[in-house]
Biopython code that builds the backbone (N, CA, C, O; Angstrom):
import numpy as np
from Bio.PDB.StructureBuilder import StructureBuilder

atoms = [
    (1, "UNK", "N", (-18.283, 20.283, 79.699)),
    (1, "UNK", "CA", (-19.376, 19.673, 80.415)),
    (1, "UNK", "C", (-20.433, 19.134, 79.443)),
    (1, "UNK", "O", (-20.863, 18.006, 79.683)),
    (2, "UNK", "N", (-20.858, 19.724, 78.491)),
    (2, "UNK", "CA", (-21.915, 19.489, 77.360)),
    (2, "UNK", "C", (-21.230, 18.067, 76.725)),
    (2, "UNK", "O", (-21.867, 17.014, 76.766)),
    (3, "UNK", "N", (-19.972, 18.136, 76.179)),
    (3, "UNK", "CA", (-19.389, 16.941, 75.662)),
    (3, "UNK", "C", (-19.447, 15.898, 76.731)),
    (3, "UNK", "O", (-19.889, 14.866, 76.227)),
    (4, "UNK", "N", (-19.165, 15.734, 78.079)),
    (4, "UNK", "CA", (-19.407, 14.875, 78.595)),
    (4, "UNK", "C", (-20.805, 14.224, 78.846)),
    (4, "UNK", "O", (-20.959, 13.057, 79.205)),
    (5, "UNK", "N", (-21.765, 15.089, 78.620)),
    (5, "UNK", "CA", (-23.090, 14.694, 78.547)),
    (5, "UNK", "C", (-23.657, 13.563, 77.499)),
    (5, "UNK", "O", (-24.412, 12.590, 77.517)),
    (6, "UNK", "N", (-22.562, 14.522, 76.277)),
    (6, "UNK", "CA", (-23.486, 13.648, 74.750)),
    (6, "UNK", "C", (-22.300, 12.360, 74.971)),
    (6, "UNK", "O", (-22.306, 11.344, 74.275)),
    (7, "UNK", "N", (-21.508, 12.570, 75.848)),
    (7, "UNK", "CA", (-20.288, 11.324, 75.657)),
    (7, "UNK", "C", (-21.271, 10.290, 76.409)),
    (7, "UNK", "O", (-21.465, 9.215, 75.841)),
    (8, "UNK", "N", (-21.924, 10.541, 77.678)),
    (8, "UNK", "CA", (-22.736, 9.588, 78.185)),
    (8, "UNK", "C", (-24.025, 8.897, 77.214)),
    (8, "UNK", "O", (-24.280, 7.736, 76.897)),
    (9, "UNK", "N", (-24.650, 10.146, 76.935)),
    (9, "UNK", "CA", (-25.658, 9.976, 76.059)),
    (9, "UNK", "C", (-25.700, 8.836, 75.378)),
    (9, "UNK", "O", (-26.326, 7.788, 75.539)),
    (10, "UNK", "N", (-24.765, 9.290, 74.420)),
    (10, "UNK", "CA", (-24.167, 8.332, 73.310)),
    (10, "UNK", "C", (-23.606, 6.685, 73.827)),
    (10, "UNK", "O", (-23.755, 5.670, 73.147)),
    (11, "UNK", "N", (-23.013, 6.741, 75.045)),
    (11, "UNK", "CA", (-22.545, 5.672, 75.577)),
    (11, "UNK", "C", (-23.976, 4.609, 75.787)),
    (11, "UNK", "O", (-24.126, 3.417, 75.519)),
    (12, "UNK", "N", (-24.996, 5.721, 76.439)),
    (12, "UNK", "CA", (-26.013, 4.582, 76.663)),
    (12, "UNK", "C", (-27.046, 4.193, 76.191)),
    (12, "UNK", "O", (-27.916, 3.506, 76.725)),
    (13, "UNK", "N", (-26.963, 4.960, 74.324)),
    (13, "UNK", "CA", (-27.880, 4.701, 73.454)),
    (13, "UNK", "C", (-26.742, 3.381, 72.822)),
    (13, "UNK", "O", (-27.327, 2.322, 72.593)),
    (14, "UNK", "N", (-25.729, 3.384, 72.635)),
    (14, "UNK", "CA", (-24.879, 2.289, 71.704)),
    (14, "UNK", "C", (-25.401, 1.106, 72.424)),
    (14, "UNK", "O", (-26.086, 0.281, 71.819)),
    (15, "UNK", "N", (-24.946, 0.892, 74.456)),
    (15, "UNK", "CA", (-25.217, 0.258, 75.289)),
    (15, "UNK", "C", (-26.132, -0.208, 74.890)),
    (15, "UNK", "O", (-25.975, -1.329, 74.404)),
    (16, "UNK", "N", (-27.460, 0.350, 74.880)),
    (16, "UNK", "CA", (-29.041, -0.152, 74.621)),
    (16, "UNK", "C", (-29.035, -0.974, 73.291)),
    (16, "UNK", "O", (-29.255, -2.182, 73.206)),
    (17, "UNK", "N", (-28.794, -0.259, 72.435)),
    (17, "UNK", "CA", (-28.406, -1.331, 70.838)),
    (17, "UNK", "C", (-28.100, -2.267, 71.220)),
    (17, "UNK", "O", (-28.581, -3.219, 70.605)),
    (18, "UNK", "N", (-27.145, -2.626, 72.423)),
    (18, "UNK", "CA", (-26.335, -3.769, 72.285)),
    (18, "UNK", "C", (-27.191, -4.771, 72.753)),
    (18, "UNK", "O", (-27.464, -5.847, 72.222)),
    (19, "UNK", "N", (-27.716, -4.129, 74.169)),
    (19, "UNK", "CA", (-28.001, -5.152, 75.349)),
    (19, "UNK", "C", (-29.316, -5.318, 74.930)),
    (19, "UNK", "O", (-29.773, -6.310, 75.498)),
    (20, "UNK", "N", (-30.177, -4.771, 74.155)),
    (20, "UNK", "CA", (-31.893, -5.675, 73.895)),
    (20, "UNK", "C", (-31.554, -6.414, 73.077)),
    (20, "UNK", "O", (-31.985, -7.548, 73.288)),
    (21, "UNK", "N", (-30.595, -6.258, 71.661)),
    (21, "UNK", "CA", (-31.340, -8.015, 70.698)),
    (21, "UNK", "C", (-30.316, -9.126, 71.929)),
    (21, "UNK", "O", (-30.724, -10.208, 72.351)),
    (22, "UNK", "N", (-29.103, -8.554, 72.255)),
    (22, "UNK", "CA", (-28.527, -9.286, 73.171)),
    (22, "UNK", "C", (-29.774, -10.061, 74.189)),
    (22, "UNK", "O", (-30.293, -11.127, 73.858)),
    (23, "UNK", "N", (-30.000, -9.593, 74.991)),
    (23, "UNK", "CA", (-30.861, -9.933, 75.953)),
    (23, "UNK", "C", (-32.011, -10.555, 75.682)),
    (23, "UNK", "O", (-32.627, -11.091, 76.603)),
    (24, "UNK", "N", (-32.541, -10.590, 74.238)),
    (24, "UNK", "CA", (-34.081, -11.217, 73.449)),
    (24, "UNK", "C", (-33.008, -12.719, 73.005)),
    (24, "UNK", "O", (-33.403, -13.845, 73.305)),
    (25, "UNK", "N", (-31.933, -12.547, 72.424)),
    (25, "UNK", "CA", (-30.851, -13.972, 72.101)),
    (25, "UNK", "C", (-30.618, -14.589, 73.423)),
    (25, "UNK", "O", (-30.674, -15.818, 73.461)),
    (26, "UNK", "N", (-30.420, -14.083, 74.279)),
    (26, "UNK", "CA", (-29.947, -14.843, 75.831)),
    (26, "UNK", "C", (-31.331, -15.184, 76.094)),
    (26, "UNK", "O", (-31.503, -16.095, 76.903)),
    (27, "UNK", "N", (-32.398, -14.616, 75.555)),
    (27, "UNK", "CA", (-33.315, -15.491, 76.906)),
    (27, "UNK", "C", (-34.125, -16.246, 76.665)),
    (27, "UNK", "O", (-35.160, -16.384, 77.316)),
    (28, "UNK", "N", (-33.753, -16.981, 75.525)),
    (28, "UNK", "CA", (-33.918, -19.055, 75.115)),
    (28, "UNK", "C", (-35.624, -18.489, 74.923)),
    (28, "UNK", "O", (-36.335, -19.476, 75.114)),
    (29, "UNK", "N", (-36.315, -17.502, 74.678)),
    (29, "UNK", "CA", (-37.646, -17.488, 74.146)),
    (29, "UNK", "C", (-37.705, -17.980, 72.813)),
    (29, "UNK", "O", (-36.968, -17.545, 71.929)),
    (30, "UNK", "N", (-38.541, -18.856, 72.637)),
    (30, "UNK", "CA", (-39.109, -19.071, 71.177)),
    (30, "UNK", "C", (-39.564, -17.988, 70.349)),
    (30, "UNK", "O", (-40.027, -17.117, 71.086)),
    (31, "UNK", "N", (-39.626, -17.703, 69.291)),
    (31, "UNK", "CA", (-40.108, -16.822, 68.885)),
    (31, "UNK", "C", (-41.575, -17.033, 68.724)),
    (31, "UNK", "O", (-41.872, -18.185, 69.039)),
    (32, "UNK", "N", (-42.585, -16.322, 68.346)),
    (32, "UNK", "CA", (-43.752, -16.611, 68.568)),
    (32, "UNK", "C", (-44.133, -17.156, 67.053)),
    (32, "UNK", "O", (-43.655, -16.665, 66.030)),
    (33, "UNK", "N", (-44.965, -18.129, 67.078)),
    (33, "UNK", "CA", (-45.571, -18.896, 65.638)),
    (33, "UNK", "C", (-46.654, -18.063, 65.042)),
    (33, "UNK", "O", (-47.654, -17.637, 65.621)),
    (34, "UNK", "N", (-46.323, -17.904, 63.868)),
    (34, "UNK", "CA", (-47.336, -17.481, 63.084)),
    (34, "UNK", "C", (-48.361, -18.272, 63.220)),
    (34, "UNK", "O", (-48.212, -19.417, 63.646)),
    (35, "UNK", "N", (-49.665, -17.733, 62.847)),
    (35, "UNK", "CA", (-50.835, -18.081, 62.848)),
    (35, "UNK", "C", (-50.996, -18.747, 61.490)),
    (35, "UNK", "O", (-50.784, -18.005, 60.531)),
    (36, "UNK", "N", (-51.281, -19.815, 61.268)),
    (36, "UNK", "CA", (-51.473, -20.299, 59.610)),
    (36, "UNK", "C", (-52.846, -19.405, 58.843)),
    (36, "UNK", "O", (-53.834, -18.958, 59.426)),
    (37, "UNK", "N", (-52.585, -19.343, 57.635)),
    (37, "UNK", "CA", (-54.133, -18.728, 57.430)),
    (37, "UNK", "C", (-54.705, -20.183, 57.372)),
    (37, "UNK", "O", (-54.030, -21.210, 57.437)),
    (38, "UNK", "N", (-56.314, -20.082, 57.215)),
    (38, "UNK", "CA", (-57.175, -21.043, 57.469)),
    (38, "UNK", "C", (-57.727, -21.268, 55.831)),
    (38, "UNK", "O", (-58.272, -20.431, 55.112)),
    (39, "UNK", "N", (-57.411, -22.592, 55.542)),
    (39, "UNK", "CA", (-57.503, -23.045, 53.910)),
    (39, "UNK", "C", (-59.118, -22.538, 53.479)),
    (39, "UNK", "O", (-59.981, -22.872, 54.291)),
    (40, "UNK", "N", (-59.494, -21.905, 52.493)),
    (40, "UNK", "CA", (-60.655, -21.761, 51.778)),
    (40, "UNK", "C", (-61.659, -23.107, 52.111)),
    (40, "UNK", "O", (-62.489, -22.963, 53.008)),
    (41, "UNK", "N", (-61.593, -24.261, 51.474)),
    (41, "UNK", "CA", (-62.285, -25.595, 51.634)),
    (41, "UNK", "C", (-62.429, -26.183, 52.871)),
    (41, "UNK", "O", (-62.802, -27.349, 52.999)),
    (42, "UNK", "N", (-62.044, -25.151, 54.170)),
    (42, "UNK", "CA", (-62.382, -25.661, 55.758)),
    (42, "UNK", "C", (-63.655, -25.256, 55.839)),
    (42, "UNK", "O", (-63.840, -24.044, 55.734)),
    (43, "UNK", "N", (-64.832, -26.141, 56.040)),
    (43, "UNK", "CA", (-65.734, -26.380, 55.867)),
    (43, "UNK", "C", (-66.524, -25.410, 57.295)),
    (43, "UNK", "O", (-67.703, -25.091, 57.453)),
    (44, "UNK", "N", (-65.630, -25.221, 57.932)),
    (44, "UNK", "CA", (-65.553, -24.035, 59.275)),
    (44, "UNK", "C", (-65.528, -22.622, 59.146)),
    (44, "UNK", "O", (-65.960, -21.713, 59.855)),
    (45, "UNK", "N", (-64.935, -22.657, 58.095)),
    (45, "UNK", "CA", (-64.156, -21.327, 57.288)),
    (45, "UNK", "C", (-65.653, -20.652, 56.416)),
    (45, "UNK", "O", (-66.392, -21.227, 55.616)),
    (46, "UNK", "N", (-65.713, -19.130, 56.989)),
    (46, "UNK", "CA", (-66.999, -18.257, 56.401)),
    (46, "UNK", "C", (-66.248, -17.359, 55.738)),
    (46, "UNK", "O", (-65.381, -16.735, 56.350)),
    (47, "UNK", "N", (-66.427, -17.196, 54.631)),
    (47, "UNK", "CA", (-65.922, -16.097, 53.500)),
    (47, "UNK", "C", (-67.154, -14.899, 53.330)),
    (47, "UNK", "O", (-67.964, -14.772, 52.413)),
    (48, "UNK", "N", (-66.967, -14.054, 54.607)),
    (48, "UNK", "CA", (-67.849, -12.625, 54.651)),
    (48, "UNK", "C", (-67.915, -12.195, 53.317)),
    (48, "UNK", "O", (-68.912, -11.654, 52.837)),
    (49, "UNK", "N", (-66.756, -12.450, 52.638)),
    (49, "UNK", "CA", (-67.016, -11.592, 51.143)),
    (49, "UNK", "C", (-67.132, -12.188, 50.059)),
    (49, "UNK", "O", (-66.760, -11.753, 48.969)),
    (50, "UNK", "N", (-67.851, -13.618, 50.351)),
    (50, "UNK", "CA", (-68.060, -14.243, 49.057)),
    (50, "UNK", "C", (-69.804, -14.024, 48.280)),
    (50, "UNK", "O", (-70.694, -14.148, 49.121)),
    (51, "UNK", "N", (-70.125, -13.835, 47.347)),
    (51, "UNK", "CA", (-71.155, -13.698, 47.011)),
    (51, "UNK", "C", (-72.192, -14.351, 47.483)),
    (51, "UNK", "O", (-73.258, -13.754, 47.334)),
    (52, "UNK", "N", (-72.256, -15.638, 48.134)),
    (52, "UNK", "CA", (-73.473, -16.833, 48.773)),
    (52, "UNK", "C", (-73.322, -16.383, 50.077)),
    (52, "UNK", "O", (-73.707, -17.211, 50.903)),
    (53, "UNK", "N", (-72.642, -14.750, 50.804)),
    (53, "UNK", "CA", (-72.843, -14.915, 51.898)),
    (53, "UNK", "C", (-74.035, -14.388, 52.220)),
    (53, "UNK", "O", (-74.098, -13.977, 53.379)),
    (54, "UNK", "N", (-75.118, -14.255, 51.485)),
    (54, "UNK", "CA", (-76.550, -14.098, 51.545)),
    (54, "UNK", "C", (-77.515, -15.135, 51.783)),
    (54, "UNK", "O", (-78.688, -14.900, 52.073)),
    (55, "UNK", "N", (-76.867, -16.641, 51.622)),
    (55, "UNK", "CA", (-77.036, -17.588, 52.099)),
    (55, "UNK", "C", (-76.138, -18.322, 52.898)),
    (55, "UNK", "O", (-75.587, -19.418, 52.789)),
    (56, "UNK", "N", (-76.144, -17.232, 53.899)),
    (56, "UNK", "CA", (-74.982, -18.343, 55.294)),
    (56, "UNK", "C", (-76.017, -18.290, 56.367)),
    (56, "UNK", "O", (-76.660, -17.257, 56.556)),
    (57, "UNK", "N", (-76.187, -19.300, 57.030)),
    (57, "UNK", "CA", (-77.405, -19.069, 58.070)),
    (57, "UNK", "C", (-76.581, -18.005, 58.948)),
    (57, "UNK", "O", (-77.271, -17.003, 59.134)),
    (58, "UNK", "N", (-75.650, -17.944, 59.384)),
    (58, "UNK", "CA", (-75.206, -17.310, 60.252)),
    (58, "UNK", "C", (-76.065, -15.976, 60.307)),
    (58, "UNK", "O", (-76.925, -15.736, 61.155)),
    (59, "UNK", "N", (-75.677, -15.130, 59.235)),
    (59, "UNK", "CA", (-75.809, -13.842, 58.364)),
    (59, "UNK", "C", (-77.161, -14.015, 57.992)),
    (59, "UNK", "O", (-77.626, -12.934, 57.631)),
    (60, "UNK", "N", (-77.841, -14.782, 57.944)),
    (60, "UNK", "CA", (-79.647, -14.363, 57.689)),
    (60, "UNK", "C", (-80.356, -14.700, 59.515)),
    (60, "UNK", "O", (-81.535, -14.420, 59.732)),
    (61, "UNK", "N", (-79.394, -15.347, 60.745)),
    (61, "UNK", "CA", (-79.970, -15.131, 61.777)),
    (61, "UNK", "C", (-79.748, -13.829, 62.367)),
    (61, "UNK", "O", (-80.630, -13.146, 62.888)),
    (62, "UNK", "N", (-78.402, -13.486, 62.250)),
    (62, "UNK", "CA", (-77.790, -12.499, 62.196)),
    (62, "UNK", "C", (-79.215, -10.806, 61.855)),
    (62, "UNK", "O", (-79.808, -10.202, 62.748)),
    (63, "UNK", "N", (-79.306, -10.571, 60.525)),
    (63, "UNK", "CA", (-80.264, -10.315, 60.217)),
    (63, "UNK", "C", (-82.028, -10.245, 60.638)),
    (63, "UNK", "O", (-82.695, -9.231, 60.431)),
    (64, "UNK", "N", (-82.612, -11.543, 61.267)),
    (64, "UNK", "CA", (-83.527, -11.779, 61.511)),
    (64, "UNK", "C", (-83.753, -11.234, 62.889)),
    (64, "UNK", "O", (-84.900, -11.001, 63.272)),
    (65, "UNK", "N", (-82.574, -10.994, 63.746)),
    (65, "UNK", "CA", (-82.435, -10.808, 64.588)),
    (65, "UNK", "C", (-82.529, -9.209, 64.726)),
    (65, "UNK", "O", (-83.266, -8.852, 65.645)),
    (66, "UNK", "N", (-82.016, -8.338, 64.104)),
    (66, "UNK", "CA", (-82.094, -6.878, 63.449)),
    (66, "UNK", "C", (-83.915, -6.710, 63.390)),
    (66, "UNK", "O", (-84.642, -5.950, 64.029)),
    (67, "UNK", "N", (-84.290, -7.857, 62.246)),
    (67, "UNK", "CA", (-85.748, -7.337, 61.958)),
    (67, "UNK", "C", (-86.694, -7.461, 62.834)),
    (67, "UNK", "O", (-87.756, -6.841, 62.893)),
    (68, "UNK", "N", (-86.104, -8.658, 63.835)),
    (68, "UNK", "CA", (-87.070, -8.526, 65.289)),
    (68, "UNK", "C", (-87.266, -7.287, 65.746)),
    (68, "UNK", "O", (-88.417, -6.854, 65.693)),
    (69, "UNK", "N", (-85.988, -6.270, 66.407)),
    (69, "UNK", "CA", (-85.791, -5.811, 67.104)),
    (69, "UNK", "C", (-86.965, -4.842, 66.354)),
    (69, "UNK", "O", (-87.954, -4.425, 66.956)),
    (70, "UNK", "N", (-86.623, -4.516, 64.700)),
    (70, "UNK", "CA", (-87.438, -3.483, 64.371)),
    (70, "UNK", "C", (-88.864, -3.571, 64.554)),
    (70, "UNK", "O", (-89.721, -2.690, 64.487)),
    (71, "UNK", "N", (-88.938, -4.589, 64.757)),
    (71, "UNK", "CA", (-90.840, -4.738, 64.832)),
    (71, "UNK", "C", (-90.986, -4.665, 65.857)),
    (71, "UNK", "O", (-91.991, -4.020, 66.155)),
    (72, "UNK", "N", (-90.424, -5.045, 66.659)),
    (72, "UNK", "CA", (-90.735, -4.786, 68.258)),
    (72, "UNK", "C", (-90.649, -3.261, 68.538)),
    (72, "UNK", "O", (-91.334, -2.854, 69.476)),
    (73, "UNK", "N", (-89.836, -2.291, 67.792)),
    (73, "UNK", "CA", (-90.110, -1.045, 68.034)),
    (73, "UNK", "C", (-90.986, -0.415, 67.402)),
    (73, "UNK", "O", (-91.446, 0.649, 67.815)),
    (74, "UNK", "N", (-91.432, -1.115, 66.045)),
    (74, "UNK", "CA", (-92.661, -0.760, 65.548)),
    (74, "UNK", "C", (-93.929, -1.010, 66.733)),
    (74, "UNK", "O", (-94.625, -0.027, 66.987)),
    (75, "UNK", "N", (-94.147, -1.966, 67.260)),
    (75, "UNK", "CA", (-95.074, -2.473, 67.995)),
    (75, "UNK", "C", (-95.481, -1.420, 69.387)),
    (75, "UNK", "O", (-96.500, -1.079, 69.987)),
    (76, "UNK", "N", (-94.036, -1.174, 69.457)),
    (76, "UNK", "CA", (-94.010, -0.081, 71.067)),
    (76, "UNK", "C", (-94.217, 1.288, 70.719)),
    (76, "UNK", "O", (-94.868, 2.042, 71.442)),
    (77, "UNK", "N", (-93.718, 1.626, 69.698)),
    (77, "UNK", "CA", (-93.143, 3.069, 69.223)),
    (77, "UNK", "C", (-93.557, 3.454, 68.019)),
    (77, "UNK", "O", (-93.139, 4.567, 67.700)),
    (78, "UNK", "N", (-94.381, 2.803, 67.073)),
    (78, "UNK", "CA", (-94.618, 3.097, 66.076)),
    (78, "UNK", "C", (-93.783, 3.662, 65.154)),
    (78, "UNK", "O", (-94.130, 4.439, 64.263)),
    (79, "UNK", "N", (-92.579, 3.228, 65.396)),
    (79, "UNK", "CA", (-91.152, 3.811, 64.672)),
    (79, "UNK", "C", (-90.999, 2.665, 64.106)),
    (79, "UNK", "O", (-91.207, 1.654, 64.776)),
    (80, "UNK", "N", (-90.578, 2.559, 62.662)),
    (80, "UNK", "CA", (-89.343, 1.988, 62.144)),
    (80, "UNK", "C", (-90.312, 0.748, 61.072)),
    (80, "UNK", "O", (-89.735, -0.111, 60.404)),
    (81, "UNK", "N", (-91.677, 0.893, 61.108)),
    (81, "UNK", "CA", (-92.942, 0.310, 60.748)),
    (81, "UNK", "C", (-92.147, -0.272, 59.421)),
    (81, "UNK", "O", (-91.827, -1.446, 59.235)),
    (82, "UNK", "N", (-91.879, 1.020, 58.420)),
    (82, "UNK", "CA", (-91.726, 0.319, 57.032)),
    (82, "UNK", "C", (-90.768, -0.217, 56.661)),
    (82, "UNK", "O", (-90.761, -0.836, 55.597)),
    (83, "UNK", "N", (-89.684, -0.112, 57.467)),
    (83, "UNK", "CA", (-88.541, -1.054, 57.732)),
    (83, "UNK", "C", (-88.209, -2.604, 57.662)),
    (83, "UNK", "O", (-87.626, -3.504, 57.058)),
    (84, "UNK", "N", (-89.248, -2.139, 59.037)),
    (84, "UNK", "CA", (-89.139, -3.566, 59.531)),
    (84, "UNK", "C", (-90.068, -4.738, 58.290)),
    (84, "UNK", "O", (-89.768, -5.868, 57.905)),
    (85, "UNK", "N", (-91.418, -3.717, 57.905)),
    (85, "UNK", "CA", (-91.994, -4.724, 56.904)),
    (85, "UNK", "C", (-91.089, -4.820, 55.630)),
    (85, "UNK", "O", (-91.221, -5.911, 55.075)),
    (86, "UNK", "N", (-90.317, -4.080, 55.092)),
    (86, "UNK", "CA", (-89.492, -4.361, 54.311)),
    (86, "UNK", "C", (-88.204, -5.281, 54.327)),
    (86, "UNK", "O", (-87.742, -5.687, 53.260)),
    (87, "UNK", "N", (-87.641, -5.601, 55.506)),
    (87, "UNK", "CA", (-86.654, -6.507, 56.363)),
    (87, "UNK", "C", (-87.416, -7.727, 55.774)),
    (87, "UNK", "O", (-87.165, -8.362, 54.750)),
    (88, "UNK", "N", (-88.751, -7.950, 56.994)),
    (88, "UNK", "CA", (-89.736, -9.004, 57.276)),
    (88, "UNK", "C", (-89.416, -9.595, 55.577)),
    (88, "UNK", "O", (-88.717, -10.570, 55.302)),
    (89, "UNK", "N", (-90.177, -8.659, 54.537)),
    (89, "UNK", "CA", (-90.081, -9.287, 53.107)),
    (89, "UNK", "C", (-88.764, -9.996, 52.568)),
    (89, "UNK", "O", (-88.621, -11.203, 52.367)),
    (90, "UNK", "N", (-87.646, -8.780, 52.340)),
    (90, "UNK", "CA", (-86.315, -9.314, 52.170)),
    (90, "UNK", "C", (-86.247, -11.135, 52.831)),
    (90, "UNK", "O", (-86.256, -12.259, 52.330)),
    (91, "UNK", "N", (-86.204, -10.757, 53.705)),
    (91, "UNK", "CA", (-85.670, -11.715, 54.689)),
    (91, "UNK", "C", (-86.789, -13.021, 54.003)),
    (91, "UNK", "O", (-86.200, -14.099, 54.084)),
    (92, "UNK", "N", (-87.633, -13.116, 53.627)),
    (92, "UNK", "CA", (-88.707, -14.117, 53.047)),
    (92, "UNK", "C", (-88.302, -14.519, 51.787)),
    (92, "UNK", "O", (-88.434, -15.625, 51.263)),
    (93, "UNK", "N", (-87.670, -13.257, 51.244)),
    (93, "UNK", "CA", (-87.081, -13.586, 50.065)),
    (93, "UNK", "C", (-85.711, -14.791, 49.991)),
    (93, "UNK", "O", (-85.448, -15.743, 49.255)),
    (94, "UNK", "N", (-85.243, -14.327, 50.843)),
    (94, "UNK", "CA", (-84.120, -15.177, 50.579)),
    (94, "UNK", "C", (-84.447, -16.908, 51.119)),
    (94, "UNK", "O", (-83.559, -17.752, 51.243)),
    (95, "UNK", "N", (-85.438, -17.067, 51.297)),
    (95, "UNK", "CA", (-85.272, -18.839, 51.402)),
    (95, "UNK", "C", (-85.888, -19.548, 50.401)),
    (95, "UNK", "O", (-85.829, -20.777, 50.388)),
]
sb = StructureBuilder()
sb.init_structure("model")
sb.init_model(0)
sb.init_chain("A")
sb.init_seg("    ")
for serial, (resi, resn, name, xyz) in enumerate(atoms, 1):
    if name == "N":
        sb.init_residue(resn, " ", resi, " ")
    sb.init_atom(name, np.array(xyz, "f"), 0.0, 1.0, " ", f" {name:<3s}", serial, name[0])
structure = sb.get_structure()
């Protein structure tokens, strides 16, 4: 009885081998296209890890947007005061 078990078993693990790449070949799908990478010199293209990304507007609105928030909790909450004036500076610095 045990042998007839692993005899099935076995029958419908080989079966399965057969019938998925079988069944992925029968069913006329394309395979899916790689994504190209996106060339360095696409003028679209932001390199997070290039050294001038301290000058990407993105990343200093990005930023400015942070130092709002902190002054506005300075303003309400008196939290986060020397922060934010230190942000405020940074952030002056870089233009």
């Amino acid at each position: 009885m045990a042998k007839d078990r692993l005899k099935i078993v076995a029958a419908l693990l080989i079966g399965a081998g057969i019938a998925f790449p079988a069944g992925l070949w029968l069913s006329g799908e394309p395979a899916p296209e790689r994504s190209q990478p996106v060339p360095a010199d696409d003028p679209g293209h932001r390199r997070a890890f290039s050294p001038t990304v301290l000058r990407d507007p993105h990343f200093l609105a990005e930023q400015r947007k942070g130092i709002e928030a902190l002054e506005r909790r300075c303003r309400e909450a008196a939290e986060f005061c020397t922060e934010a004036a230190e942000g405020r500076r940074w952030l002056a610095e870089q233009r």
